[in-house]
MIGU-378365 format. One record per residue (C-alpha): residue number from 1; z, x, y. Coordinates in steps of 0.25 Angstrom, whole numbers. Each point is the difference from the previous one (the first is absolute). Layout:
> NUM Z X Y
...
end
This chain:
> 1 54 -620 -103
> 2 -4 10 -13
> 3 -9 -4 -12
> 4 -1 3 -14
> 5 -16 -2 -1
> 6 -8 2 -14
> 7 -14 8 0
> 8 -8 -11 -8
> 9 -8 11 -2
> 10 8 10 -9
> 11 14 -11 0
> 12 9 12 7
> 13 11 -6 10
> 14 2 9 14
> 15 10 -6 9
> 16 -5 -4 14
> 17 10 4 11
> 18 -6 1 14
> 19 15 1 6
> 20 2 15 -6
> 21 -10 4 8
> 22 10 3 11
> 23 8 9 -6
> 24 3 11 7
> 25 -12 12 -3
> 26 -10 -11 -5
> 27 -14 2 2
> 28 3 15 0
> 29 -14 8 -1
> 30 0 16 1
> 31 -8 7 10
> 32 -13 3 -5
> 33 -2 16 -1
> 34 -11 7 10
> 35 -11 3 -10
> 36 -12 10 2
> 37 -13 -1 -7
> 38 -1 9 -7
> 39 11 8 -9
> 40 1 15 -6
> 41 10 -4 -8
> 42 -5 -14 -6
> 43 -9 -1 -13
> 44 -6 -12 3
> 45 -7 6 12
> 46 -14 5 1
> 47 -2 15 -2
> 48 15 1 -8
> 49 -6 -4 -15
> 50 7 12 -6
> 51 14 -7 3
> 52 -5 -12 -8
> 53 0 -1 -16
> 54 -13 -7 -1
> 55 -11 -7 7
> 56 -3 -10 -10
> 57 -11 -10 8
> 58 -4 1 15
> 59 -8 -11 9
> 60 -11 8 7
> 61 -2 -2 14
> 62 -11 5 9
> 63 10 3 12
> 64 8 14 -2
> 65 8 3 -8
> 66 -9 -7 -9
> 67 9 -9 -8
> 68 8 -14 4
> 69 10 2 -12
> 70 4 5 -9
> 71 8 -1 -16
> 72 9 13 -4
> 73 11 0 -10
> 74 16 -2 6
> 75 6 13 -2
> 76 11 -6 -4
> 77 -4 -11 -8
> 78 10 -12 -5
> 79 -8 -1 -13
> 80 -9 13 -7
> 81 -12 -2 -10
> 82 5 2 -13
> 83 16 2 0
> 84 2 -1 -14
> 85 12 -7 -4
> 86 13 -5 4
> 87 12 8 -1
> 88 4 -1 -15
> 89 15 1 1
> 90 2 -13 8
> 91 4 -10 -5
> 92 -3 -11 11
> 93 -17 -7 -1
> 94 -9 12 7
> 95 -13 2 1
> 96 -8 14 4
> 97 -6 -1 15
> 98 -14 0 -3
> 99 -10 -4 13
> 100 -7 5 11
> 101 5 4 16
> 102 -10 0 9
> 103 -1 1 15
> 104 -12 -6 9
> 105 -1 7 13
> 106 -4 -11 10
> 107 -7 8 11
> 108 0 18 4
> 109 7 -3 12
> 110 15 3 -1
> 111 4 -11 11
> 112 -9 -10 -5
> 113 3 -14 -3
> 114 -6 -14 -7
> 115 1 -4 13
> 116 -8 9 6
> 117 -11 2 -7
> 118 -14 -6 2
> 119 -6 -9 -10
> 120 -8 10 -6
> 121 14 9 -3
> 122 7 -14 -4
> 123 -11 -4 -9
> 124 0 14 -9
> 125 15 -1 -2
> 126 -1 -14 -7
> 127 -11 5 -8
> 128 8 12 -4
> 129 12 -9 -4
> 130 -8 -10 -9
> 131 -9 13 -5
> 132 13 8 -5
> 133 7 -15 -3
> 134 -14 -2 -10
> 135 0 14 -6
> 136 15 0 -4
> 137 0 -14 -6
> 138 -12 4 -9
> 139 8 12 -5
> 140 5 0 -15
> 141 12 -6 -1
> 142 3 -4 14
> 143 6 -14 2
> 144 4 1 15
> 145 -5 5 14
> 146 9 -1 10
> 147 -6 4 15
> 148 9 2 12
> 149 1 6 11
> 150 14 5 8
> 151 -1 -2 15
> 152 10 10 8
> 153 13 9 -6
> 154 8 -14 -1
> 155 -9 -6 -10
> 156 1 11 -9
> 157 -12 10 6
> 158 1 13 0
> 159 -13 7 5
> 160 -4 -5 16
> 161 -15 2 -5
> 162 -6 -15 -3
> 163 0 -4 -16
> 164 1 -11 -11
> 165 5 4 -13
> 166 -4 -7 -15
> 167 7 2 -11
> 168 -5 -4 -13
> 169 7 -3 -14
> 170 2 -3 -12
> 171 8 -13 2
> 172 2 -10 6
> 173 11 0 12
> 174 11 -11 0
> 175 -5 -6 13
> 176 -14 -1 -3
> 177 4 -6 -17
> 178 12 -11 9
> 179 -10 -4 9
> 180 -13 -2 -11
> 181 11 -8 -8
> 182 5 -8 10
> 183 -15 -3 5
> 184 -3 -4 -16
> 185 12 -11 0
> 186 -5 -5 13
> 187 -14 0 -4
> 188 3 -8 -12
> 189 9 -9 7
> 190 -9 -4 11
> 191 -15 4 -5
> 192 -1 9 12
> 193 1 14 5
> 194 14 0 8
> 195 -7 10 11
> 196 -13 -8 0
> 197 10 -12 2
> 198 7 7 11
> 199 -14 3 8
> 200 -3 -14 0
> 201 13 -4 5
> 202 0 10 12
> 203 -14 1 5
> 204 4 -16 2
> 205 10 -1 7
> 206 -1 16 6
> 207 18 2 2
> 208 -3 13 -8
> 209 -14 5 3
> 210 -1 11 9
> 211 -15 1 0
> 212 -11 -5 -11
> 213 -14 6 -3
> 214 -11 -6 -9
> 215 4 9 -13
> 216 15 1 3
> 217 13 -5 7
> 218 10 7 8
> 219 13 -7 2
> 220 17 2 -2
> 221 5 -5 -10
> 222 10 -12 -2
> 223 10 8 -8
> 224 -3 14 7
> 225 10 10 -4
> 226 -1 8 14
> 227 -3 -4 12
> 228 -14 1 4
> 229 -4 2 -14
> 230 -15 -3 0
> 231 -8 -5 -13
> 232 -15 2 -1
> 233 -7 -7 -11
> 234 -14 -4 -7
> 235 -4 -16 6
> 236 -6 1 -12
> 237 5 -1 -16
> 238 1 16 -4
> 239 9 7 -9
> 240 -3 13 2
> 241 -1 10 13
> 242 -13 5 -8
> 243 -9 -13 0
> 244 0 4 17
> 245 -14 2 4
> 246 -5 9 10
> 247 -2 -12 10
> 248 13 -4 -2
> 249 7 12 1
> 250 -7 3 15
> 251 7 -13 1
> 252 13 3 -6
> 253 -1 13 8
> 254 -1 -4 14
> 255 10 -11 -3
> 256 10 10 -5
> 257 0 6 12
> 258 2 -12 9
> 259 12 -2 -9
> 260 6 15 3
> 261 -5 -1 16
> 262 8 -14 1
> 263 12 7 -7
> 264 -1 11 9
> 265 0 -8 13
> 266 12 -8 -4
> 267 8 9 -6
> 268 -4 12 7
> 269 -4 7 -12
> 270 9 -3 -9
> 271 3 8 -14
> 272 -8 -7 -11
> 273 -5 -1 -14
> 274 -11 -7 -5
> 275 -6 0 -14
> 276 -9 -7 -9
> 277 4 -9 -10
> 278 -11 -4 -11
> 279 -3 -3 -13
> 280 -11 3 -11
> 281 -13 -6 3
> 282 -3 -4 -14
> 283 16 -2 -5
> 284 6 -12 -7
> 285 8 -3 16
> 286 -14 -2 5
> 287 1 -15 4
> 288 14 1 8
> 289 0 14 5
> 290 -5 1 13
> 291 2 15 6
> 292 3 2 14
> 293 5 12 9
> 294 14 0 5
> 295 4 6 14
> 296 16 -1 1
> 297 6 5 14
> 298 13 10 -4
> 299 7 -6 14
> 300 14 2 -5
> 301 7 4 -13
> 302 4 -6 -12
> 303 15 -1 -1
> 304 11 -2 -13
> 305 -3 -15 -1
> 306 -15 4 -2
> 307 2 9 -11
> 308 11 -9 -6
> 309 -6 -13 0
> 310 -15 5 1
> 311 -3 -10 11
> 312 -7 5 11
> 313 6 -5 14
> 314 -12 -3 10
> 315 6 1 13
> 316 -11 -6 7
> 317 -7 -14 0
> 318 -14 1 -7
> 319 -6 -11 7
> 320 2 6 14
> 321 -5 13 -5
> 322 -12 -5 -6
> 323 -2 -9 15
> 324 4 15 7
> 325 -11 10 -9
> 326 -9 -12 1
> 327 1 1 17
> 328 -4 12 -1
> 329 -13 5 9
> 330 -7 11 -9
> 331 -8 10 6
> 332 -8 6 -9
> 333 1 16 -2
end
């Protein structure tokens, strides 16, 4: 039987409908490629820097190559510093795309993975997603950093080498200004944080929770717009991805990693995306924003009725998936 279910989070409605998962093709995941270690032809890899724009900040490691990550420009960024302005003959609202693209190299090894990667490894790319999310926030005029990270063709990736990307700019995106509005009407009308509200309610009665660790929790969420769709979020009150410190992040690290290892044992590896949805440290949202990071499975594609009603259709329960990631037996890298 299929649900129309609210996010009491962000109040966006997903229909539940765990009968459409036996359509015919469901489920489908493509074969993952045989990657080497090591690539001529790609930029990211150590000894090819020429291919690359840019190093703009590297994490020195004492093991060769001698770095865990690295930041260089996208050569084809979404937004450029300094666009100018918008194209004067329209006459529709437009707005010059001013920002920043960057790319944040997870590992040197081509056929790496946050999966398999030692604590050490794992620990470093958090710390390069909060550093790049700290210095681009701080930047003139920039009003929003978004952090994600494409897992797999199929969720939008388009080099095998391991990265995130940030983008910074200078607005704010519709779905981060909906969700801080609908957080504010809730806030006023029940005095509490709607996330915070939502923790309370799940590390009780544990339906949604995957897995919980003193600083954060891992869990599905009620109105999950995909199956398996995970959730990892701050136990405590924080706004902002930036007010993370470095004990929390080792924490957030590792969890992280549980997240994508259960994901991949149920799912077999299934495309991804994950991305990091925060908000200012010091803004006027502070009391009702709660960020959190965001990993949405791509098991299946959007069809007409999603891009005509803009309601997702979940085809799977999120209760059992939460009770199925839950089960599963981590071995640690």
């Amino acid at each position: 039987m299929s649900e129309f279910r609210q996010d009491s989070t962000s109040g966006t409605w997903v229909i539940v409908a765990p009968e459409r998962a036996q359509r015919p093709g469901s489920w489908r995941t493509p074969d993952a490629a045989d990657v080497a270690t090591y690539d001529p032809t790609c930029p990211f890899c150590p000894g090819n820097e020429h291919l690359a724009p840019a190093i703009i900040a590297e994490q020195a490691a004492t093991r060769l190559p001698g770095w865990y990550t690295r930041v260089v420009p996208n050569k084809y960024p979404a937004v450029s510093p300094h666009e100018g302005t918008a194209h004067p003959a329209s006459p529709y609202p437009a707005v010059a795309g001013d920002g920043r693209h960057e790319v944040i190299v997870e590992t040197p090894r081509h056929n790496g993975d946050l999966t398999s990667l030692d604590e050490a490894e794992m620990a470093a790319v958090v710390d390069a997603y909060w550093q790049r999310y700290v210095a681009l926030r701080a930047e003139h005029g920039i009003k929003a950093v978004v952090l994600f990270r494409n897992h797999r063709l199929h969720a939008g990736g388009s080099l095998a080498h391991p990265h995130a990307q940030v983008i910074a700019l200078g607005m704010v995106p519709p779905w981060l200004a909906t969700v801080a509005n609908w957080c504010r009407a809730e806030f006023h009308r029940r005095s509490r944080c709607p996330t915070c509200d939502m923790l309370a309610r799940d590390l009780a009665g544990g339906q949604h929770l995957v897995e919980a660790t003193e600083r954060f929790a891992l869990l599905v969420p009620f109105a999950a717009s995909s199956p398996f769709e995970q959730w990892l979020v701050p136990r405590s009150h924080q706004a902002s991805f930036v007010q993370t410190d470095t004990v929390a992040r080792r924490e957030m690290a590792l969890l992280l990693q549980r997240a994508l290892l259960r994901l991949r044992t149920v799912r077999d590896d299934p495309p991804y995306n994950f991305a990091i949805e925060s908000w200012p440290a010091n803004g006027a949202d502070q009391g009702y924003t709660h960020w959190r990071l965001r990993i949405v499975p791509r098991l299946g594609f959007p069809g007409g009725f999603e891009l005509g009603a803009g309601l997702p259709i979940n085809s799977s329960c999120p209760e059992a998936d939460a009770a199925a990631l839950a089960s599963v037996r981590i071995i640690s890298p």
